[in-house]
C-alpha positions as CSV (number, residue, x, y, z in Angstrom):
1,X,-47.5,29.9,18.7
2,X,-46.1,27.2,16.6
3,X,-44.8,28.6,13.6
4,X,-44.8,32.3,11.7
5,X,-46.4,32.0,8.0
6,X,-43.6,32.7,5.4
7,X,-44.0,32.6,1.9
8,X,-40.7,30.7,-0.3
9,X,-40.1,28.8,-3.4
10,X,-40.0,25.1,-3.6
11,X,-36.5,23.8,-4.6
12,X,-36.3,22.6,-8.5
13,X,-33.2,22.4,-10.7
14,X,-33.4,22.3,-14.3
15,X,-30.1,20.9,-16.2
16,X,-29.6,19.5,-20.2
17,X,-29.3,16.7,-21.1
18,X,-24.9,17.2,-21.1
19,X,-25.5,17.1,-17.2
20,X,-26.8,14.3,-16.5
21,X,-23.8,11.8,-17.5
22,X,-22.2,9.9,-14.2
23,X,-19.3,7.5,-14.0
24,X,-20.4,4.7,-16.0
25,X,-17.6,2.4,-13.0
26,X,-19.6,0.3,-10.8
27,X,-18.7,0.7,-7.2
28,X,-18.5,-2.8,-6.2
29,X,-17.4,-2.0,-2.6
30,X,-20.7,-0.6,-2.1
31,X,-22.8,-3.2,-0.2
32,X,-26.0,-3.0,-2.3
33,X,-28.2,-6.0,-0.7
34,X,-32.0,-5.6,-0.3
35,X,-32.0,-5.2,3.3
36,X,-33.3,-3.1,6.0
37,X,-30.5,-1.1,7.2
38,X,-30.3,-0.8,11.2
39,X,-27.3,1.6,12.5
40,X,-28.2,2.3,16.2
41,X,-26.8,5.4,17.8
42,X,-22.9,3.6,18.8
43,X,-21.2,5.0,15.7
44,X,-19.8,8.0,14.9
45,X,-21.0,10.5,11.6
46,X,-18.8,9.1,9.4
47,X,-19.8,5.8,9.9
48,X,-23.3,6.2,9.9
49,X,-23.2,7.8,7.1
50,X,-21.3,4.8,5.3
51,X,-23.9,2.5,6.2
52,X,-27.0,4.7,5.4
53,X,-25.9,6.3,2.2
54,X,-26.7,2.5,0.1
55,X,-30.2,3.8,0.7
56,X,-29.9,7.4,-0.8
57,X,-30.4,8.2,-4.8
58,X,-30.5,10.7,-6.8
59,X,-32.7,11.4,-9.4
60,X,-33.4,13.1,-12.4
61,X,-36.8,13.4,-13.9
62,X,-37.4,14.2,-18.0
63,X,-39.8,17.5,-18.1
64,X,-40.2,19.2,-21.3
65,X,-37.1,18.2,-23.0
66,X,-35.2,18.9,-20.1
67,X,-34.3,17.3,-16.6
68,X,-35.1,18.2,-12.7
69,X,-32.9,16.8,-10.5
70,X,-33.6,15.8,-6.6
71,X,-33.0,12.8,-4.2
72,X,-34.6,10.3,-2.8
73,X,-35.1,7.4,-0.4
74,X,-35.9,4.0,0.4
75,X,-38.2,3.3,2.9
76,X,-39.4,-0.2,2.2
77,X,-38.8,-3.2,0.9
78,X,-38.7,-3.4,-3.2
79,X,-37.5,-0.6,-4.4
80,X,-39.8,1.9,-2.9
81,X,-38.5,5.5,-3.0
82,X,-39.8,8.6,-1.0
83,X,-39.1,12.2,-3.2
84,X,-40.8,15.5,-3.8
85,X,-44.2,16.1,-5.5
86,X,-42.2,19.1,-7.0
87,X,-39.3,16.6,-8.2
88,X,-41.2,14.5,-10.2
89,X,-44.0,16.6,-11.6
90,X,-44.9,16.4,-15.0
91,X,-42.0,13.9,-15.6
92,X,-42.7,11.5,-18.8
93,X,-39.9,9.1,-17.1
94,X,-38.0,8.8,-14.2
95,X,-34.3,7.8,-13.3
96,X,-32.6,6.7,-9.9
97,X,-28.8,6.6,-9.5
98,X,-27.5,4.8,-6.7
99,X,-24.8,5.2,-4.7
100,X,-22.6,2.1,-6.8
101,X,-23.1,4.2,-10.1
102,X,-25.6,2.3,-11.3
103,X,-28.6,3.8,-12.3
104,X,-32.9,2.1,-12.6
105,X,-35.9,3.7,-14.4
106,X,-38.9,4.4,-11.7
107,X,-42.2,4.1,-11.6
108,X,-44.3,7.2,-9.9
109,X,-47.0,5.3,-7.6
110,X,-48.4,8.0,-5.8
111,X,-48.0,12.1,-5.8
112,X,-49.9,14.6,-3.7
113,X,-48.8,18.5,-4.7
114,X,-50.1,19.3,-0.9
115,X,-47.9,17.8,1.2
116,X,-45.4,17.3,-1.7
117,X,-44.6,13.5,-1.3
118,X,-43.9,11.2,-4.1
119,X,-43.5,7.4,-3.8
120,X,-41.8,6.1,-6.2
121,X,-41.0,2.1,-6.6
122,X,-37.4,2.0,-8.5
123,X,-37.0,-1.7,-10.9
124,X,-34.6,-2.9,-8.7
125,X,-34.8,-3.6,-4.8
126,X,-32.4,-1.9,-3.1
127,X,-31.5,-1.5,0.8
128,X,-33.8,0.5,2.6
129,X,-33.8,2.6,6.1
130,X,-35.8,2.6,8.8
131,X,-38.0,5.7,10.1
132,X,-38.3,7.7,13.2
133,X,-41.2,9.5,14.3
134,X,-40.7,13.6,14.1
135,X,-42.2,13.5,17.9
136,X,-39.4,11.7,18.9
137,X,-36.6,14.8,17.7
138,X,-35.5,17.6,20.2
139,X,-34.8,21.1,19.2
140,X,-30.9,21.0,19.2
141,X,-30.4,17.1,18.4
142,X,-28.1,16.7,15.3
143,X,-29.3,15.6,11.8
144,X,-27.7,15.0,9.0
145,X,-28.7,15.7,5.0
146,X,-28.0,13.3,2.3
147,X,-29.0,14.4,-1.2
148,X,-28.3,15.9,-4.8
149,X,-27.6,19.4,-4.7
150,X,-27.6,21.2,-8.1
151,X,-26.6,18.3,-10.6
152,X,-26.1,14.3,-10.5
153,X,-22.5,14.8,-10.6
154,X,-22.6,16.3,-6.5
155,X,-24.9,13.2,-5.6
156,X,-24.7,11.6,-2.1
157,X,-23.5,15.3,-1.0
158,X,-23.9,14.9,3.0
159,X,-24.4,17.7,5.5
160,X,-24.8,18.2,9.0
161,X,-26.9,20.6,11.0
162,X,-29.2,20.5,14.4
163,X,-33.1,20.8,14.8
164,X,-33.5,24.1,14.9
165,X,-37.4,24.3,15.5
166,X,-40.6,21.6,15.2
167,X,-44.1,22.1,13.7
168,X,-43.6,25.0,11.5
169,X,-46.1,26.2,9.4
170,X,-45.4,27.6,5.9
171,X,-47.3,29.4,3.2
172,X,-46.0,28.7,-0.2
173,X,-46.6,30.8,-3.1
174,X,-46.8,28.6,-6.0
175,X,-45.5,29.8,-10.3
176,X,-49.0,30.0,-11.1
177,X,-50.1,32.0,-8.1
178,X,-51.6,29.7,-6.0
179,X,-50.4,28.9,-2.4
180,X,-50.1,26.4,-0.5
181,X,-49.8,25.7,3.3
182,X,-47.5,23.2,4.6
183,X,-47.7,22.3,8.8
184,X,-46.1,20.0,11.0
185,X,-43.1,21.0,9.4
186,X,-39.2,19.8,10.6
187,X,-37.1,23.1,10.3
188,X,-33.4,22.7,10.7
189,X,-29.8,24.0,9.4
190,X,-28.3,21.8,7.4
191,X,-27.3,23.0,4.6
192,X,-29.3,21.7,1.5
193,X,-29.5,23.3,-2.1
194,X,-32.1,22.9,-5.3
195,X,-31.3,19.1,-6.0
196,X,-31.5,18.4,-2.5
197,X,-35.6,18.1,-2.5
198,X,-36.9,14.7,-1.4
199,X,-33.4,13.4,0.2
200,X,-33.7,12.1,3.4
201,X,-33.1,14.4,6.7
202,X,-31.2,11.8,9.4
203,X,-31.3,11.5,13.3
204,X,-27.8,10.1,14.8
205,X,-28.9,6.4,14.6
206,X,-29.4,6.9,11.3
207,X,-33.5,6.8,11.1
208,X,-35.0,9.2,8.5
209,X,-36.8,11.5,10.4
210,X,-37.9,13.7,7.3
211,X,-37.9,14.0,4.0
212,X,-36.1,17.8,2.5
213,X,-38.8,19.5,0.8
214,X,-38.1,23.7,1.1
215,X,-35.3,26.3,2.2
216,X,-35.8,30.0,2.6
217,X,-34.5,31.6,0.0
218,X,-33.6,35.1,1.3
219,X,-31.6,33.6,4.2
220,X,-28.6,30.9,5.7
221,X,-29.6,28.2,7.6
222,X,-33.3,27.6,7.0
223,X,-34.7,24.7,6.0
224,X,-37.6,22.3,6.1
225,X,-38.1,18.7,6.3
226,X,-41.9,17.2,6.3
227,X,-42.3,14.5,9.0
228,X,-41.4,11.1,8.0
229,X,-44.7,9.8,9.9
230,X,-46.4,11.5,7.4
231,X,-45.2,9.6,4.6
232,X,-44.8,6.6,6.3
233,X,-48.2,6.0,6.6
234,X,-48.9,6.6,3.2
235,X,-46.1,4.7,2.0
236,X,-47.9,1.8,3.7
237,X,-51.1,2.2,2.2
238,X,-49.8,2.4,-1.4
239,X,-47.6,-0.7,-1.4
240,X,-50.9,-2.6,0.2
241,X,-52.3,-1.4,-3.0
242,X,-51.1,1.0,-6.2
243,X,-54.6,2.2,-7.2
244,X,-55.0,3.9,-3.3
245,X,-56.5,6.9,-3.3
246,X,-56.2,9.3,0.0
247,X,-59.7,9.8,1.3
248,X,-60.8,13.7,1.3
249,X,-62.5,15.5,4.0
250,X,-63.0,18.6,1.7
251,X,-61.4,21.1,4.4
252,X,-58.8,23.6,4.7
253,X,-57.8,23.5,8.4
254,X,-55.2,24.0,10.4
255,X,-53.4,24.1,14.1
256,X,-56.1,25.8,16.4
257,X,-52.7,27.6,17.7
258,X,-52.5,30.0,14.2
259,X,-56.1,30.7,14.9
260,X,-56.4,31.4,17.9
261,X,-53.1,33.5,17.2
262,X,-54.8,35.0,14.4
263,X,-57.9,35.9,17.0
264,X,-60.5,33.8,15.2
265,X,-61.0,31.1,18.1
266,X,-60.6,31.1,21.9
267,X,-59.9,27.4,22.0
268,X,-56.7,25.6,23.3
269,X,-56.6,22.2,21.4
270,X,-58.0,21.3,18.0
271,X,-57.9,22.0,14.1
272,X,-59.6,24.7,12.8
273,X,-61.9,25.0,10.0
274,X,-61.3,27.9,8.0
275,X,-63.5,26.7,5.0
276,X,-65.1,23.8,4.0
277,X,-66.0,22.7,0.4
278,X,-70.0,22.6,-0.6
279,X,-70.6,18.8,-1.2
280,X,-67.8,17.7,1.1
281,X,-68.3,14.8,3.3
282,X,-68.3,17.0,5.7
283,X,-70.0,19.7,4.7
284,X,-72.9,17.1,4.5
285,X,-71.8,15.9,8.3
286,X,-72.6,19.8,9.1
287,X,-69.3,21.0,9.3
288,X,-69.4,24.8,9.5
289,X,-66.5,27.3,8.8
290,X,-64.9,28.5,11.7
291,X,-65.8,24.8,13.7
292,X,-63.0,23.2,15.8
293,X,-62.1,19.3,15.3
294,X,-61.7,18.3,18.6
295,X,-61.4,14.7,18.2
296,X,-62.3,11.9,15.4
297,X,-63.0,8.2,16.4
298,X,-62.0,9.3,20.1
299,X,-58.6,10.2,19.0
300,X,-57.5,13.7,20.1
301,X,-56.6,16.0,16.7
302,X,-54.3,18.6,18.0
303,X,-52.3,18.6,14.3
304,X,-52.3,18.1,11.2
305,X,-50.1,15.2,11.1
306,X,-52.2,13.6,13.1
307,X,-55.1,13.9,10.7
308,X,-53.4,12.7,7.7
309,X,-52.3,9.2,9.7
310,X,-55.9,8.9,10.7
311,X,-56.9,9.5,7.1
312,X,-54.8,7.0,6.0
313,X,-56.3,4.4,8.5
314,X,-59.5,5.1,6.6
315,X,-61.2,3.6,3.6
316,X,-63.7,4.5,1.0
317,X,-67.0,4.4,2.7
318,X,-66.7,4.3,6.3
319,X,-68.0,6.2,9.2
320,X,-66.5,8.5,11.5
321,X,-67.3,10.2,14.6
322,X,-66.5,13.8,14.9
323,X,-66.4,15.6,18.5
324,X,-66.7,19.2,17.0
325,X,-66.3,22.9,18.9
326,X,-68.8,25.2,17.6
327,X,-69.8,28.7,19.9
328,X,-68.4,27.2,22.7
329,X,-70.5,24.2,22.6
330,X,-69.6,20.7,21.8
331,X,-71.0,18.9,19.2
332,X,-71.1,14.7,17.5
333,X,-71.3,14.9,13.9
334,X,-71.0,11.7,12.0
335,X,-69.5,11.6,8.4
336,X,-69.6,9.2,5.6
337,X,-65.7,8.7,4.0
338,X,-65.3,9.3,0.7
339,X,-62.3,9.1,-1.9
């Protein structure tokens, strides 16, 4: 089995407005070129993390009268930051600080409460790292944490901790009672508090491998990242063009391992259906509750990360191919794409 289901509370930091005053001394031995920054694995922690960091900011988001703070990350050329859903929510305005003291308004470009990603594009460029794929991480490899914990003043807080498991699966229990369940998921130990949310999590060559989302809250050493492919994708799609809109399969599914855990499906590989909305694209392709995706376009679907990339391959109006487990017979289905 992949994961256990667990329910905990997203990470959010509320401050006044008395908190959110930084050094107004420009750091001018901070390299702060537009550039992609490439450490390779040769150096050691410290060094690394000298090199990365330019790529790091904190933020703090206006809510209400009041701030949330979290972190962030640049992923792409231009000023394009990676954060929380939960960050940025409900913000009328958003600030970056970077790591020379020197802080930019942001502009929120995309924001899905689901996998809780925000993309952000900052108005000034700014170095940017690159990515590593979560399939690429071992259980026990090191990874670092750069990030915000509880107030601007602690920004660019680093800490160091190992994979501790891949592809977890959490149930979140949302303020106003809904929940919310998160796959794929990195879990690790470094240490991360509220503030932390939307900093990057970093391999040894200094790749983001995921972004900080989640920590238990009843316990040391357990924490989430969701995998940088993930975003990655989406990141790509948005920059190609602002008004992007993720196309919706109108299902809640998940790894066929919970289900067949959970005794609701004998088979080995897949997604599993649990419902399907009336309407849906696929509802009108004749996808049933309690049907195993098998495969889209050829393309095996043994997670939900590999889902969303596919999704994000897709545009409005085309047409897929469904291989589809049903009774112990397979089935072709073909779906229309809608956003």
């Amino acid at each position: 089995m992949k994961a256990v289901i667990f329910s905990f509370i997203l990470l959010f930091s509320s401050l006044g407005l008395s908190g959110c005053t930084l050094s107004s001394n420009i750091d001018t031995s901070m390299d702060m070129t537009p550039r992609l920054i490439s450490v390779g694995d040769d150096l050691s922690t410290s060094e690394m993390v000298e090199q990365v960091k330019s790529a790091v900011v904190g933020i703090s988001a206006t809510v209400d009268g009041g701030y949330s703070v979290g972190s962030g990350v640049a992923i792409a050329s231009g000023g394009y930051i990676l954060t929380n859903h939960h960050v940025i929510e409900g913000a009328n305005s958003v600030k970056v600080y970077l790591a020379n003291n020197v802080d930019s308004y942001a502009k929120v470009l995309y924001s899905d409460s689901n996998l809780d990603l925000a993309i952000l594009k900052a108005d000034v460029n700014m170095p940017y790292l690159d990515t590593s794929p979560s399939s690429n991480l071992k259980v026990g490899e090191d990874v670092i944490a750069i990030g915000t914990p509880l107030t601007l003043q602690f920004k660019h807080t680093v800490t160091k901790g190992i994979v501790s498991a891949l592809n977890r699966t959490l149930e979140i229990s949302n303020l106003g009672g809904t929940t919310t369940l998160m796959q794929d998921l990195i879990q690790h130990d470094a240490s991360i508090n509220p503030g932390n949310s939307g900093g990057p999590l970093i391999d040894s060559a200094g790749r983001v491998v995921g972004i900080n989302t989640l920590k238990a809250s009843d316990a040391e050493g357990i924490a989430f990242a969701i995998p940088i492919e993930v975003a990655t994708a989406l990141t790509g799609k948005v920059i190609q063009n602002v008004n992007y809109t993720a196309p919706k399969l109108g299902i809640f599914a998940y790894d066929v391992e919970l289900a067949r855990f959970a005794e609701k499906t004998s088979a080995k590989n897949g997604l599993y259906i649990e419902d399907v909305q009336k309407d849906s694209c696929l509802y009108k392709a004749g996808i049933e509750n309690g049907d195993v995706i098998l495969a889209i376009n050829d393309k095996p679907m043994n997670s939900m990360i590999e889902l969303r990339k596919l999704l994000y391959s897709l545009n409005d109006g085309d047409v897929i191919t469904l291989k589809v487990l049903r009774n112990e017979e397979v089935h072709i289905l073909r779906a229309d794409i809608c956003c």
